[in-house]
Each structure stands twice: as structure tokens, then as C-alpha cells.
N, C-alpha and C positions, 0 to 999 in steps of 0.2 A: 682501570679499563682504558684501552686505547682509543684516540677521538678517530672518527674516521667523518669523510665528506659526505656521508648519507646524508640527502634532506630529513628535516623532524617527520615532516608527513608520508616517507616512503618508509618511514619506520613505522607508524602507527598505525599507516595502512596496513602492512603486512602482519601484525601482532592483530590484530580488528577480525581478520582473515584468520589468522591459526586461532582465536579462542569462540569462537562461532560455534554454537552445536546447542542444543534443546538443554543440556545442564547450566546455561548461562542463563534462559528465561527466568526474569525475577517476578516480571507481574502480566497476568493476562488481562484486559479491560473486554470488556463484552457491552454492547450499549445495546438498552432492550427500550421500545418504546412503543406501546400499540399503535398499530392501522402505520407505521414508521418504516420506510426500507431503507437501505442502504443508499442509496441514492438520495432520500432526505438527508441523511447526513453529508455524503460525502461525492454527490454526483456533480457537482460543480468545480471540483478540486483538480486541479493539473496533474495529470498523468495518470487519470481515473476514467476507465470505459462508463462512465453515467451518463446525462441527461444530451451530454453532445458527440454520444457513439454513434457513428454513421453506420454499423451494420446490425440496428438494433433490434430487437424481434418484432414482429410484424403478426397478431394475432389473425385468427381465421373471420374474421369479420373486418379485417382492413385496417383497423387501428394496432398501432404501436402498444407496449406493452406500459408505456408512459401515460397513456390517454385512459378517463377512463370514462 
């Protein structure tokens, strides 16, 4: 094989890319936990619309969907 000057990570990227698709999922995790929403888990985490979405629902009695 011929060496060529691609960076490692513009290759890996691009192979990351072409083998993507629903026959590559190996495991699904489901996390169940009563009276437990997503936002218990995961509403504090970066890059997650939870506990610090500023356009969060606003129920018909004034309160947020966060308050209860």
C-alpha cells in the first residue's frame, strides 16, 4: 500500500461516516426507574435541553413542567 500525507483522524473520520447505519447497533441500554424522568438522569448534562432550557413548557396553572 502506498503511504500518502492523510492525517490518521481524516481517515477514521471518514470510515466512522461510511460504516454508520442501524446494522452496526450492537447494544440498546433503556434506563427505567419509577416516578424517574429523563431529566433525572440526564437534565444537567451539556448539550441536553433539561433542567436549564430556557424555552421550557409552562403548564396552564403557571408553573413549569419542572415544579411540582
Amino acid at each position: 500500500m502506498k503511504p500518502t500525507n492523510t492525517p490518521l483522524w481524516a481517515t477514521l473520520a471518514v470510515a466512522a461516516v461510511r460504516a454508520a447505519s442501524l446494522t452496526d447497533v450492537k447494544h440498546i441500554v433503556l434506563f427505567m426507574q419509577e416516578n424517574r424522568a429523563f431529566d433525572h438522569y440526564f437534565g444537567t448534562m451539556a448539550g441536553v435541553r433539561g433542567f436549564g432550557d430556557p424555552n421550557v413548557q409552562v403548564n396552564d396553572d403557571g408553573y413549569t413542567v419542572f415544579e411540582q
